[in-house]
N, CA, C and O atoms as a GROMACS GRO file, in nm:
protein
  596
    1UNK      N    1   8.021  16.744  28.780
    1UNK     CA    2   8.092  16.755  28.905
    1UNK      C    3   7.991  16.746  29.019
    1UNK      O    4   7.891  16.816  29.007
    2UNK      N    5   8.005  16.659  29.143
    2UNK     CA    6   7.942  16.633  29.229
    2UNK      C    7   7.974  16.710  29.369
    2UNK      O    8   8.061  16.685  29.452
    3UNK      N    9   7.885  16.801  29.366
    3UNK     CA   10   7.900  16.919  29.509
    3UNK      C   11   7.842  16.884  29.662
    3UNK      O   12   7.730  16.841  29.633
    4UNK      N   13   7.847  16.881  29.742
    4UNK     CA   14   7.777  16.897  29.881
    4UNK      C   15   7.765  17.022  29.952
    4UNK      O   16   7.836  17.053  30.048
    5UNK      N   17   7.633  17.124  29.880
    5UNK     CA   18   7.596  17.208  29.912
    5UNK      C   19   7.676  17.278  30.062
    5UNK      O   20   7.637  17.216  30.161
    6UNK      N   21   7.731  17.338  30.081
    6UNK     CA   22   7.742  17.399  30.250
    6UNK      C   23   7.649  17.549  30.344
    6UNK      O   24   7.659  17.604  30.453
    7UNK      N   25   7.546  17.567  30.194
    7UNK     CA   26   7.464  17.668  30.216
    7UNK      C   27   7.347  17.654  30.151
    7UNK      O   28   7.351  17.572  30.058
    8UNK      N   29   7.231  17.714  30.172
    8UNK     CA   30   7.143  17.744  30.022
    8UNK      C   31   7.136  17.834  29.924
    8UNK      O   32   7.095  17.951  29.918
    9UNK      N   33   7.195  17.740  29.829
    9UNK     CA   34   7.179  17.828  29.687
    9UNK      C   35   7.089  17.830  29.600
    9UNK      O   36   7.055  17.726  29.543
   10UNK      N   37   7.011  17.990  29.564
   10UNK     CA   38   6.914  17.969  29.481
   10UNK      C   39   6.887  17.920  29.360
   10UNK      O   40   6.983  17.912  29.282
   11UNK      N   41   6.811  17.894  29.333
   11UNK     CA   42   6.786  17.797  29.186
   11UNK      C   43   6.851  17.632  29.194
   11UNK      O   44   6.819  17.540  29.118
   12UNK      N   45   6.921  17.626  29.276
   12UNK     CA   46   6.987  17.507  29.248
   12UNK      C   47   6.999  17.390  29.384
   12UNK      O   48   7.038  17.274  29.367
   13UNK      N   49   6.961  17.444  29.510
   13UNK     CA   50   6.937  17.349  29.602
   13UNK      C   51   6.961  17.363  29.773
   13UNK      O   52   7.019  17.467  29.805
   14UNK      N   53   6.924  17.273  29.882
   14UNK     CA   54   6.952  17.323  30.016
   14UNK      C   55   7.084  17.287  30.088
   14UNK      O   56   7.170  17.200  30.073
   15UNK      N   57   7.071  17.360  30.147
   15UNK     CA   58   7.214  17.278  30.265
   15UNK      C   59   7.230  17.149  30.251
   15UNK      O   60   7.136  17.085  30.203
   16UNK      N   61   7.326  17.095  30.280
   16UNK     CA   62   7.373  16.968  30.263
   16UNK      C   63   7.308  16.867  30.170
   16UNK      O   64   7.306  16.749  30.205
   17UNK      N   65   7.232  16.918  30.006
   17UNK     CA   66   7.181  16.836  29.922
   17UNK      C   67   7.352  16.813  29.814
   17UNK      O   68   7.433  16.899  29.781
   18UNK      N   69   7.350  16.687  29.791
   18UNK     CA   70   7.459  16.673  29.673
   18UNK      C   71   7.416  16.736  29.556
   18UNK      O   72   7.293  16.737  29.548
   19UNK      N   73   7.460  16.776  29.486
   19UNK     CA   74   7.345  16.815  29.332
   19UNK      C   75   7.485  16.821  29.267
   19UNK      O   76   7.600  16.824  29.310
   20UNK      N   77   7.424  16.820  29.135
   20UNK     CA   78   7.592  16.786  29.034
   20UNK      C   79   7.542  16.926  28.937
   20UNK      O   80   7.431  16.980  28.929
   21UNK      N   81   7.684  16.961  28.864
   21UNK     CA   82   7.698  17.120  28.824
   21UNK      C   83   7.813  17.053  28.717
   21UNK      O   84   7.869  16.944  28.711
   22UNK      N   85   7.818  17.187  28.630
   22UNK     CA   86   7.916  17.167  28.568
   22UNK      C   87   8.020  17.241  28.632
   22UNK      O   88   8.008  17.330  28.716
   23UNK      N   89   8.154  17.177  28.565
   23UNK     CA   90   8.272  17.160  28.612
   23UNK      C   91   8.285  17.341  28.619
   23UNK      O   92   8.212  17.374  28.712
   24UNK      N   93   8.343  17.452  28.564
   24UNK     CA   94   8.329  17.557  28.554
   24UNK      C   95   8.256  17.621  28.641
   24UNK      O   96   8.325  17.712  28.688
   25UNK      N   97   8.138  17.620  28.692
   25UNK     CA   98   8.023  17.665  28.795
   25UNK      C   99   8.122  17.603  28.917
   25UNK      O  100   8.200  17.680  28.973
   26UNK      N  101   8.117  17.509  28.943
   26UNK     CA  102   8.149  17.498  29.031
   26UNK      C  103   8.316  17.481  29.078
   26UNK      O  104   8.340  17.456  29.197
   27UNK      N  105   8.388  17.490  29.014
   27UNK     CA  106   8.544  17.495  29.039
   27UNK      C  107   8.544  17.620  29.071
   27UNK      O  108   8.571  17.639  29.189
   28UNK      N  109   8.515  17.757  28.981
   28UNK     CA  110   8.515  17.905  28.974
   28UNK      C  111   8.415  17.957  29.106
   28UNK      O  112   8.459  18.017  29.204
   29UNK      N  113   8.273  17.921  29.085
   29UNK     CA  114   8.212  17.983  29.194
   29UNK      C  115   8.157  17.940  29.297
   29UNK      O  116   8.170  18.025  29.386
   30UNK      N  117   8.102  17.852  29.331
   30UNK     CA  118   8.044  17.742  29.453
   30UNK      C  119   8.154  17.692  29.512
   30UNK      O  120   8.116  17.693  29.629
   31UNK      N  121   8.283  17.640  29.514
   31UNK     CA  122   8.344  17.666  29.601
   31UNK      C  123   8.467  17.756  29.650
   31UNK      O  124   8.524  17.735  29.757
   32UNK      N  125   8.484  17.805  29.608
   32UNK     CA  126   8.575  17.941  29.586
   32UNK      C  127   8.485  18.005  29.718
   32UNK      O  128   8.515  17.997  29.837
   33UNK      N  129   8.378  18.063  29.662
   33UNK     CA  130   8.285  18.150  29.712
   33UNK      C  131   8.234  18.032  29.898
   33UNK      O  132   8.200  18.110  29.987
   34UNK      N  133   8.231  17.938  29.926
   34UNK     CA  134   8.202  17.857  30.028
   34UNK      C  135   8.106  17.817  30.063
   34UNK      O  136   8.064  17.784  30.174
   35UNK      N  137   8.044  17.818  29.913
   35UNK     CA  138   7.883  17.762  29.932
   35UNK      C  139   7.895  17.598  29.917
   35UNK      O  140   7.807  17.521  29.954
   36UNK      N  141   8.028  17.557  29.853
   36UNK     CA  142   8.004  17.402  29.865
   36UNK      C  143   8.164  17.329  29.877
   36UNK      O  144   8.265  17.399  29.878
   37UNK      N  145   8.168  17.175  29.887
   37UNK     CA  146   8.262  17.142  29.861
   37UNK      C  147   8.240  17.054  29.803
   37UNK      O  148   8.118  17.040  29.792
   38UNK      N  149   8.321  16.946  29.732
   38UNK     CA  150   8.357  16.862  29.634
   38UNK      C  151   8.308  16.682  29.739
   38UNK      O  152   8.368  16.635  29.836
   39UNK      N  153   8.199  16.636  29.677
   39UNK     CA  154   8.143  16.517  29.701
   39UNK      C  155   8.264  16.380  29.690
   39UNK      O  156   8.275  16.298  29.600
   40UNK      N  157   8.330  16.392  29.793
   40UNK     CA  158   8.386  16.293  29.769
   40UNK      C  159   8.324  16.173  29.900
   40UNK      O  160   8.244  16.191  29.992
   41UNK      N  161   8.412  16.035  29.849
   41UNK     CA  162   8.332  15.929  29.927
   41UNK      C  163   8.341  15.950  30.070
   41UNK      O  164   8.237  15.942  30.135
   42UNK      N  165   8.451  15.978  30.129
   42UNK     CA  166   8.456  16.051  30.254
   42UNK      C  167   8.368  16.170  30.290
   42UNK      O  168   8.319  16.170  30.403
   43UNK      N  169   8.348  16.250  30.227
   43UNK     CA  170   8.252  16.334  30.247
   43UNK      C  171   8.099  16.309  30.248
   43UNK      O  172   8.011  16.366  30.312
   44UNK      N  173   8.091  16.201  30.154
   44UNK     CA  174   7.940  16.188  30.173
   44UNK      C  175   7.924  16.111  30.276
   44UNK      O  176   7.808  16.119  30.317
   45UNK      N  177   8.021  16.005  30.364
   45UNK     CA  178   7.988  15.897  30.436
   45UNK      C  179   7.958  16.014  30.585
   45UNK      O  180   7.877  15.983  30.673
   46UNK      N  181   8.018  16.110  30.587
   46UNK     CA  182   8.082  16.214  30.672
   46UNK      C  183   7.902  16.329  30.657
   46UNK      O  184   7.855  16.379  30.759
   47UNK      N  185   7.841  16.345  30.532
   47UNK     CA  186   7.733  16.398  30.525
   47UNK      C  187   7.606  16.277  30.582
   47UNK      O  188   7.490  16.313  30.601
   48UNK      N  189   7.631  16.199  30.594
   48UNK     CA  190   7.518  16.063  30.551
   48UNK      C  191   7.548  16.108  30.789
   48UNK      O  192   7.480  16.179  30.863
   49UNK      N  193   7.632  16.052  30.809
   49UNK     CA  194   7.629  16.047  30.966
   49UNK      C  195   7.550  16.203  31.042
   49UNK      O  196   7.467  16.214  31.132
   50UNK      N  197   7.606  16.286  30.974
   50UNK     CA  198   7.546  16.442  31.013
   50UNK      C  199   7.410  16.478  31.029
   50UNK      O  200   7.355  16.551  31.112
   51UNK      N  201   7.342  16.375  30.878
   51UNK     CA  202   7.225  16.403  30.859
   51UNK      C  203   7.162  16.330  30.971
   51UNK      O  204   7.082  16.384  31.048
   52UNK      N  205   7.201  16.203  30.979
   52UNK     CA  206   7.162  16.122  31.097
   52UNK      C  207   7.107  16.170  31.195
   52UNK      O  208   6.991  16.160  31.234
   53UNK      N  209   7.182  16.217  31.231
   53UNK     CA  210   7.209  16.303  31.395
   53UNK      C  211   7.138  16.388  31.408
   53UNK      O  212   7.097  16.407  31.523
   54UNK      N  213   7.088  16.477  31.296
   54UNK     CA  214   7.052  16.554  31.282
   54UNK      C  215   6.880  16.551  31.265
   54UNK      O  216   6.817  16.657  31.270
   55UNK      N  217   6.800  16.401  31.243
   55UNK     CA  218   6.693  16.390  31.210
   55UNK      C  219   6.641  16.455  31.295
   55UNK      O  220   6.601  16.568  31.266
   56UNK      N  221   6.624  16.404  31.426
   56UNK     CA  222   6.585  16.405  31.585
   56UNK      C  223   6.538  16.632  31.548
   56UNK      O  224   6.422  16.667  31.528
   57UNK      N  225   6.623  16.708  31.549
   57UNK     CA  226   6.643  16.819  31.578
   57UNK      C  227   6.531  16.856  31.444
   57UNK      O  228   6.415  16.889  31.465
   58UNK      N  229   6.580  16.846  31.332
   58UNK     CA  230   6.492  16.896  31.209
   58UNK      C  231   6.352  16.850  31.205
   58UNK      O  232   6.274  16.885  31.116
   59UNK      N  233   6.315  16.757  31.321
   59UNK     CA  234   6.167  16.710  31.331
   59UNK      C  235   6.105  16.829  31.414
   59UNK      O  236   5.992  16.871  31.390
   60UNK      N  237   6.182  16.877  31.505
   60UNK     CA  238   6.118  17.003  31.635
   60UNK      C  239   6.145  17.104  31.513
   60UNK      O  240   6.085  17.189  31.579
   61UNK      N  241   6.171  17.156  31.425
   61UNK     CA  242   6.229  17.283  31.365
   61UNK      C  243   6.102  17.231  31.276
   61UNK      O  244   6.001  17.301  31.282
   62UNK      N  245   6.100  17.134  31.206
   62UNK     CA  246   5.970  17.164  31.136
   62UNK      C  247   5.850  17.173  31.140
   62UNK      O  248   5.775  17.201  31.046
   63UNK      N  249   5.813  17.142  31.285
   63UNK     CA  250   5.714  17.119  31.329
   63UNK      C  251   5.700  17.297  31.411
   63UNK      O  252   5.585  17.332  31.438
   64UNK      N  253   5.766  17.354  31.430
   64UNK     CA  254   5.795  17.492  31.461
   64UNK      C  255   5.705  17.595  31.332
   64UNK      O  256   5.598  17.656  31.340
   65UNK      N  257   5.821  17.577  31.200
   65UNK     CA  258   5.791  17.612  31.102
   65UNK      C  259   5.611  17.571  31.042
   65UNK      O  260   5.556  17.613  30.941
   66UNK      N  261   5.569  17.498  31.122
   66UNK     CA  262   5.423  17.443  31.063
   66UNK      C  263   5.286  17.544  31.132
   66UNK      O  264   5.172  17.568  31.095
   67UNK      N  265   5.409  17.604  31.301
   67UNK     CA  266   5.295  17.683  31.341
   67UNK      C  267   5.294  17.787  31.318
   67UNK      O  268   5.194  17.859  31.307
   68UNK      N  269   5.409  17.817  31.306
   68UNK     CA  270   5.431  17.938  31.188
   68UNK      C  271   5.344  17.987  31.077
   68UNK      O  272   5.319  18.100  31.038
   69UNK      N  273   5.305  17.862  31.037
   69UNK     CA  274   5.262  17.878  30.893
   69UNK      C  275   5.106  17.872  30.919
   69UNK      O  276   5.040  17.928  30.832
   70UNK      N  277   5.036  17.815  31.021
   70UNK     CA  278   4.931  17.840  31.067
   70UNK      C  279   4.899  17.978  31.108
   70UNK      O  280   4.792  18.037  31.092
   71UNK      N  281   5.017  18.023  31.169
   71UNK     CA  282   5.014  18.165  31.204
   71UNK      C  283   4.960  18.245  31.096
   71UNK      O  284   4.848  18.294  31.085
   72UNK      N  285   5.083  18.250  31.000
   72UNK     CA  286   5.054  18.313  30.861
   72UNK      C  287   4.888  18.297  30.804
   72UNK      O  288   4.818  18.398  30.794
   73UNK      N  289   4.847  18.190  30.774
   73UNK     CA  290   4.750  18.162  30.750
   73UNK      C  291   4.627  18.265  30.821
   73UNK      O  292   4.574  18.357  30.759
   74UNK      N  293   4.611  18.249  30.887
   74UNK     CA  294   4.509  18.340  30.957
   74UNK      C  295   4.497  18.462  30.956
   74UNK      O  296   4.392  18.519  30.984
   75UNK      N  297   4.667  18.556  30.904
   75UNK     CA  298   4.677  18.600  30.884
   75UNK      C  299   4.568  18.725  30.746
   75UNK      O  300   4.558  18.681  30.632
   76UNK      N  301   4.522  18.822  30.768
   76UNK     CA  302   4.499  18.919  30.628
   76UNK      C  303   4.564  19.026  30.615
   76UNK      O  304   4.531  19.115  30.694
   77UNK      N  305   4.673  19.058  30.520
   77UNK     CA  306   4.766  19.125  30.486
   77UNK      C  307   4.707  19.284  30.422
   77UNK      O  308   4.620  19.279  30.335
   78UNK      N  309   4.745  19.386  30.458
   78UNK     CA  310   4.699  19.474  30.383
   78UNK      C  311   4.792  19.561  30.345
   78UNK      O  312   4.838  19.631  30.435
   79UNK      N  313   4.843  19.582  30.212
   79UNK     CA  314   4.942  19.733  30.256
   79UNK      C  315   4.909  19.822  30.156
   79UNK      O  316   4.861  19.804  30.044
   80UNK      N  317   4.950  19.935  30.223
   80UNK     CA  318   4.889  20.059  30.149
   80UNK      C  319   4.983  20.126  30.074
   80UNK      O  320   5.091  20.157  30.124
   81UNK      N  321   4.951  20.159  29.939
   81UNK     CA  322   5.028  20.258  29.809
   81UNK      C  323   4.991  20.367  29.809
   81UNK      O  324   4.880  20.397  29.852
   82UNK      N  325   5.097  20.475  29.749
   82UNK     CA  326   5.057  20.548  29.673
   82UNK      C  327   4.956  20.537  29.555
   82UNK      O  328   4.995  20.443  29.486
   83UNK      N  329   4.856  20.586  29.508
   83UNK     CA  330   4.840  20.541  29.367
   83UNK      C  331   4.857  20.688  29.325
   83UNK      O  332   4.872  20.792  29.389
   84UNK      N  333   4.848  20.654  29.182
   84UNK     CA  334   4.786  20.779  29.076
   84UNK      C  335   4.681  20.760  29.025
   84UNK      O  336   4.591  20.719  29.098
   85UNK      N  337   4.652  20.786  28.866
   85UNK     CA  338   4.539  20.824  28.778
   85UNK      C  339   4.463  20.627  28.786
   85UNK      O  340   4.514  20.534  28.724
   86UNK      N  341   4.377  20.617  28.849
   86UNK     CA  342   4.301  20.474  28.828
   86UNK      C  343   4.327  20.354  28.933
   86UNK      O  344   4.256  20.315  29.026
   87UNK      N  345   4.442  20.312  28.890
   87UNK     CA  346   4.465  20.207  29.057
   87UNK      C  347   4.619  20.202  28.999
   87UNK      O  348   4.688  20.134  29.075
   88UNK      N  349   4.670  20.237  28.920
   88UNK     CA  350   4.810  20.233  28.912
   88UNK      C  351   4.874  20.265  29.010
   88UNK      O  352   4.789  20.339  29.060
   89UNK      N  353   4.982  20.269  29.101
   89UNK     CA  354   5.089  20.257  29.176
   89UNK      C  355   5.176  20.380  29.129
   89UNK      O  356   5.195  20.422  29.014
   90UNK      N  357   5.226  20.428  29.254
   90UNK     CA  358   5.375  20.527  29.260
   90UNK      C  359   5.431  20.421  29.272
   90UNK      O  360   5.363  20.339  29.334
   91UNK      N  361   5.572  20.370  29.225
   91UNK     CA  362   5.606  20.279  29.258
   91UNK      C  363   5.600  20.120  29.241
   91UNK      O  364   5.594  20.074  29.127
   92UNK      N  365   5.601  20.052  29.332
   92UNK     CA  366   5.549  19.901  29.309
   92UNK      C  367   5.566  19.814  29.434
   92UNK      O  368   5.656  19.852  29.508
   93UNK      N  369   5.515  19.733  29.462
   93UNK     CA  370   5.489  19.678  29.567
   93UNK      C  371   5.601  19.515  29.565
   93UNK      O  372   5.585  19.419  29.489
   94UNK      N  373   5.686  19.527  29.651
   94UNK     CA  374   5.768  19.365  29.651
   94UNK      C  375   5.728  19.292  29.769
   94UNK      O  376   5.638  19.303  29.851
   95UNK      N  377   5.837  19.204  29.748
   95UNK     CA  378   5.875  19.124  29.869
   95UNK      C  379   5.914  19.188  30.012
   95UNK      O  380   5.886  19.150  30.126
   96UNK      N  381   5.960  19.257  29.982
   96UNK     CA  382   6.019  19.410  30.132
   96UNK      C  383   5.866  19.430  30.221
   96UNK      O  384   5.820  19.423  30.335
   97UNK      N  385   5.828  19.457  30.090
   97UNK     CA  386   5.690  19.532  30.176
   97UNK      C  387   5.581  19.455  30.230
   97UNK      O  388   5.493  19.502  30.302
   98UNK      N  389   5.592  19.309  30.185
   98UNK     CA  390   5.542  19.179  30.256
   98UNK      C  391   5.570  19.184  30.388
   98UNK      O  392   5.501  19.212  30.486
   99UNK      N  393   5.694  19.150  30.373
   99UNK     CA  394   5.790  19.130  30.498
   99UNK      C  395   5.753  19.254  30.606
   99UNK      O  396   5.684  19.205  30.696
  100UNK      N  397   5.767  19.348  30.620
  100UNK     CA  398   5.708  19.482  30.675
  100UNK      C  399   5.585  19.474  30.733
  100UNK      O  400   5.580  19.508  30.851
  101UNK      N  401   5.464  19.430  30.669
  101UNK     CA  402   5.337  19.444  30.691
  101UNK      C  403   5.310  19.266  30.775
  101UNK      O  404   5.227  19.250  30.864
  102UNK      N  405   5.401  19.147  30.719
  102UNK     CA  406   5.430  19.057  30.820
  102UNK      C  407   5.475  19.133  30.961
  102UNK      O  408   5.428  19.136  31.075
  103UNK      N  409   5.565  19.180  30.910
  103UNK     CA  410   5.645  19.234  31.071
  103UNK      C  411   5.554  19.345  31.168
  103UNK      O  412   5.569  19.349  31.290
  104UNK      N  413   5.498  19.396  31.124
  104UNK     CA  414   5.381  19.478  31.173
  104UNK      C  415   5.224  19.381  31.249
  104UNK      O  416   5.146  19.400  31.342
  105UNK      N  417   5.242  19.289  31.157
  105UNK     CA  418   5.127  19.139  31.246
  105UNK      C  419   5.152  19.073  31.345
  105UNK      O  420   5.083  18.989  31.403
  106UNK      N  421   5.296  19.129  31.376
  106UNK     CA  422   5.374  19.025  31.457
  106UNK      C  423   5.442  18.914  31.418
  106UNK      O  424   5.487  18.862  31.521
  107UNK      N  425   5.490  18.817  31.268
  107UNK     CA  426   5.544  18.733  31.212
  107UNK      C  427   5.659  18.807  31.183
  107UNK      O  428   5.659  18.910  31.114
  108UNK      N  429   5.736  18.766  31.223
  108UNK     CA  430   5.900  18.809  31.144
  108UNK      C  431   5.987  18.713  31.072
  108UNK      O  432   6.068  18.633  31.119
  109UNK      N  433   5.943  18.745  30.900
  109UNK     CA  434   6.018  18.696  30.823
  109UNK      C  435   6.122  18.744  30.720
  109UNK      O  436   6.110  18.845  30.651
  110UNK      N  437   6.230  18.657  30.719
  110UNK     CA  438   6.284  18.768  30.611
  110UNK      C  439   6.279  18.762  30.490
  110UNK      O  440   6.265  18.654  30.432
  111UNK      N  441   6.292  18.887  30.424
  111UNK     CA  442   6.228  18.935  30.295
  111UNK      C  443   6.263  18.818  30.203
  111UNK      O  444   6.188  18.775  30.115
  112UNK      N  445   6.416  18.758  30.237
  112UNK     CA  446   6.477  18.684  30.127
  112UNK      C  447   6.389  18.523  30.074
  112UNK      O  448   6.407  18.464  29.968
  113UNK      N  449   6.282  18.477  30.201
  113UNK     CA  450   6.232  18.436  30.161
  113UNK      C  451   6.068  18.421  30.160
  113UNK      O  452   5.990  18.332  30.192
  114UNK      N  453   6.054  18.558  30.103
  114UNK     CA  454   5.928  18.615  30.052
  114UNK      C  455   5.921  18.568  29.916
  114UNK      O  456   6.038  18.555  29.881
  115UNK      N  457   5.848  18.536  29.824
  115UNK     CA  458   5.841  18.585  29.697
  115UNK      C  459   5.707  18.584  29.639
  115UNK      O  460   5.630  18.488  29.647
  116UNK      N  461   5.682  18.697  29.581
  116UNK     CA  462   5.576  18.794  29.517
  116UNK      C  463   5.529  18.686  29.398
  116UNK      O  464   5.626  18.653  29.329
  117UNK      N  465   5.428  18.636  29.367
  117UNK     CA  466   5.413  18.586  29.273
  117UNK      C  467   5.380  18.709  29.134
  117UNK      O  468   5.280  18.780  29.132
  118UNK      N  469   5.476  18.710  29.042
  118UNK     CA  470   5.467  18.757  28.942
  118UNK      C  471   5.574  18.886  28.978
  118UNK      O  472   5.530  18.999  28.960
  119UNK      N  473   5.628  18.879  28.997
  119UNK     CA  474   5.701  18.958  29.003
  119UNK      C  475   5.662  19.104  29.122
  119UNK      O  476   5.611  19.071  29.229
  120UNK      N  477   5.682  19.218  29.103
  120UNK     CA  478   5.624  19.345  29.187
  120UNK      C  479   5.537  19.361  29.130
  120UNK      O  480   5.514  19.368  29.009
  121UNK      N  481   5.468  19.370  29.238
  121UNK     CA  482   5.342  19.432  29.184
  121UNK      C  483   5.275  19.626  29.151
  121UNK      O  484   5.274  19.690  29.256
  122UNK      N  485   5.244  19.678  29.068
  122UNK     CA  486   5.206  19.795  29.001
  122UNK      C  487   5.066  19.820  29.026
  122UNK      O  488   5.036  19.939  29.023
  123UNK      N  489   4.978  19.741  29.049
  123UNK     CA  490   4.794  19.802  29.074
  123UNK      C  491   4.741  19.784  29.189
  123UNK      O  492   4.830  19.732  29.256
  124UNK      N  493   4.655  19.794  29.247
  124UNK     CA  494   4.536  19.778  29.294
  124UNK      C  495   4.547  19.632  29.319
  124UNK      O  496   4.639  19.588  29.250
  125UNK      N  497   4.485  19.533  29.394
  125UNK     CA  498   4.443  19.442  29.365
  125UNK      C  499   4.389  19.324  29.501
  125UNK      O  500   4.330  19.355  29.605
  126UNK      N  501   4.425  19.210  29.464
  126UNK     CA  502   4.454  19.107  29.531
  126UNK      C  503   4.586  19.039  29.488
  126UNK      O  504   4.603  19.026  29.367
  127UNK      N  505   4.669  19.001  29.563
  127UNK     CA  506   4.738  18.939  29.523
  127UNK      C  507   4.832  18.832  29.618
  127UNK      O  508   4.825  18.847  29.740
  128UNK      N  509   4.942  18.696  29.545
  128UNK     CA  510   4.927  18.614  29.626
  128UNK      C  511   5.115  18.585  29.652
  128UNK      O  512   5.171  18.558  29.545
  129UNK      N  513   5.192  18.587  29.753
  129UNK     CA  514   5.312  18.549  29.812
  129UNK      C  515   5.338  18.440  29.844
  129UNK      O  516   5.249  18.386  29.910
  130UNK      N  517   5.447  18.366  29.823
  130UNK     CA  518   5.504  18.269  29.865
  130UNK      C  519   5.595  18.266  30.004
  130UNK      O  520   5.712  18.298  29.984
  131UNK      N  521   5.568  18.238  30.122
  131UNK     CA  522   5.668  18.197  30.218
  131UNK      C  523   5.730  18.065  30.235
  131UNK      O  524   5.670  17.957  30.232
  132UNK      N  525   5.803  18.077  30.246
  132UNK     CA  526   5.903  17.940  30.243
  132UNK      C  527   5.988  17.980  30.407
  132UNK      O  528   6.076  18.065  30.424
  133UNK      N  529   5.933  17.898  30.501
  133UNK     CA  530   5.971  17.874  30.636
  133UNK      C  531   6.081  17.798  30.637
  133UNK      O  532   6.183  17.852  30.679
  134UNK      N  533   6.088  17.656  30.590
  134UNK     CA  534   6.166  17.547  30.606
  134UNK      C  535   6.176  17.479  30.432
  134UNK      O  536   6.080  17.484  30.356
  135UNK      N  537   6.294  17.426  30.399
  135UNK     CA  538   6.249  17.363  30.308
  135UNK      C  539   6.165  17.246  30.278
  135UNK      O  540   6.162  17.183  30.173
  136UNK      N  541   6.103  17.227  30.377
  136UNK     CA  542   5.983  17.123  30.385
  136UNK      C  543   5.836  17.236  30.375
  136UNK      O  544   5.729  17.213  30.319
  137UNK      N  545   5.868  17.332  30.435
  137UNK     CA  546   5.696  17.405  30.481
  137UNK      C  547   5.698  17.556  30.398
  137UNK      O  548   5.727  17.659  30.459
  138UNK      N  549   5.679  17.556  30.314
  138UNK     CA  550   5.579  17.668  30.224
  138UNK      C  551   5.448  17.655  30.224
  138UNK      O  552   5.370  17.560  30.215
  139UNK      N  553   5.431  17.872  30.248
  139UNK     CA  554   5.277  17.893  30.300
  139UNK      C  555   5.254  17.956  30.179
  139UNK      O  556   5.351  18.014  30.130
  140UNK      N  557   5.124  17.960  30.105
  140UNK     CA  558   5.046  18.069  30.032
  140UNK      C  559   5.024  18.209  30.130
  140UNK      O  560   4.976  18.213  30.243
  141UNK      N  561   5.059  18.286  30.073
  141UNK     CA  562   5.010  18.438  30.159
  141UNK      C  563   4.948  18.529  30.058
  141UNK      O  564   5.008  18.583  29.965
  142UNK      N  565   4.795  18.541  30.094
  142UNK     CA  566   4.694  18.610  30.000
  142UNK      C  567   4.724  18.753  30.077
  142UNK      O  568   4.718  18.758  30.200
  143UNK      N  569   4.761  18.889  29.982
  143UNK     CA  570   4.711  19.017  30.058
  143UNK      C  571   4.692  19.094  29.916
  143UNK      O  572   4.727  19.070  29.800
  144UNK      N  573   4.608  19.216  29.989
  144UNK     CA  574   4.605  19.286  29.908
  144UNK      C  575   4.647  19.464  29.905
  144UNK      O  576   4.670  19.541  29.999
  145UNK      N  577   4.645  19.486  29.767
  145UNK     CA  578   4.746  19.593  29.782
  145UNK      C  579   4.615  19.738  29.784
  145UNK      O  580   4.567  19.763  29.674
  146UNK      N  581   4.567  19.820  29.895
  146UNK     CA  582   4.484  19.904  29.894
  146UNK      C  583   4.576  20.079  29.898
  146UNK      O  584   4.693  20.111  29.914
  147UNK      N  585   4.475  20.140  29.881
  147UNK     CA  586   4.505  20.321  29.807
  147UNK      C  587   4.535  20.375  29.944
  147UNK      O  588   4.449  20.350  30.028
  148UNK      N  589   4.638  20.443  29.981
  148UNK     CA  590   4.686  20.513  30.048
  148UNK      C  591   4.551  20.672  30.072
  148UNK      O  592   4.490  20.741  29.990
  149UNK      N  593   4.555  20.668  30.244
  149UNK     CA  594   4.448  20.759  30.197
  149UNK      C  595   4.522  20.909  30.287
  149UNK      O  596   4.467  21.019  30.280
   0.00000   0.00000   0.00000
């Protein structure tokens, strides 16, 4: 079954990308729910003009998102844990607490598109985040996680 995204859905693609699903996924939940509608030839001729129009604008937005990401870059992240016995963690360190210690640098991003490489993190360390600004512009974000004093 052939969809035209009307949002971004994770794992599977951006705003206005066609992507094909099975019939079930998407009869039951993608459009029910109003994340997509049904690719028909009218619709895509109707997506194809939108995008058009739309080049002009997504060139200033990504080029936005690029200084952004320069921003980030320069950026050194630090946030502070609890620990216990060695460098173990009270707790664990996510994506939230990225976002936070961004928002404290002055970058405001949201958490949703943070992601922690490896999941939360539990020690001591260095460690490295994914930002995703635009779906064109993902930054590496190196910080590290230091002992609460």
């Amino acid at each position: 079954m052939e969809l035209i995204l009307k949002q971004d859905v994770e794992n599977l693609g951006f705003k206005d990308d066609i992507v094909t699903v099975k019939n079930g996924y998407g009869r039951n939940f993608l459009i029910p729910s109003g994340h997509a509608v049904l690719a028909t030839t009218s619709a895509k001729k109707v997506l194809a003009e939108t995008l058009k129009q739309r080049a002009f604008k997504e060139k200033k937005i990504v080029d936005d998102a690029n200084k952004v990401a320069d921003a980030i870059k320069e950026l050194e992240i630090k946030i502070s844990a609890k620990t216990g016995a060695g460098d173990k963690l009270f707790g664990s360190v996510n994506n939230i607490n990225v976002a936070e210690a961004l928002e404290k640098a002055g970058q405001s991003i949201d958490k949703k598109y943070i992601m922690v490489q490896g999941g939360n993190v539990k020690r001591l360390g260095k460690y490295n985040a994914v930002v995703r600004l635009h779906r064109e512009v993902t930054v590496d974000l190196p910080f590290e996680v230091v002992a609460q004093k």
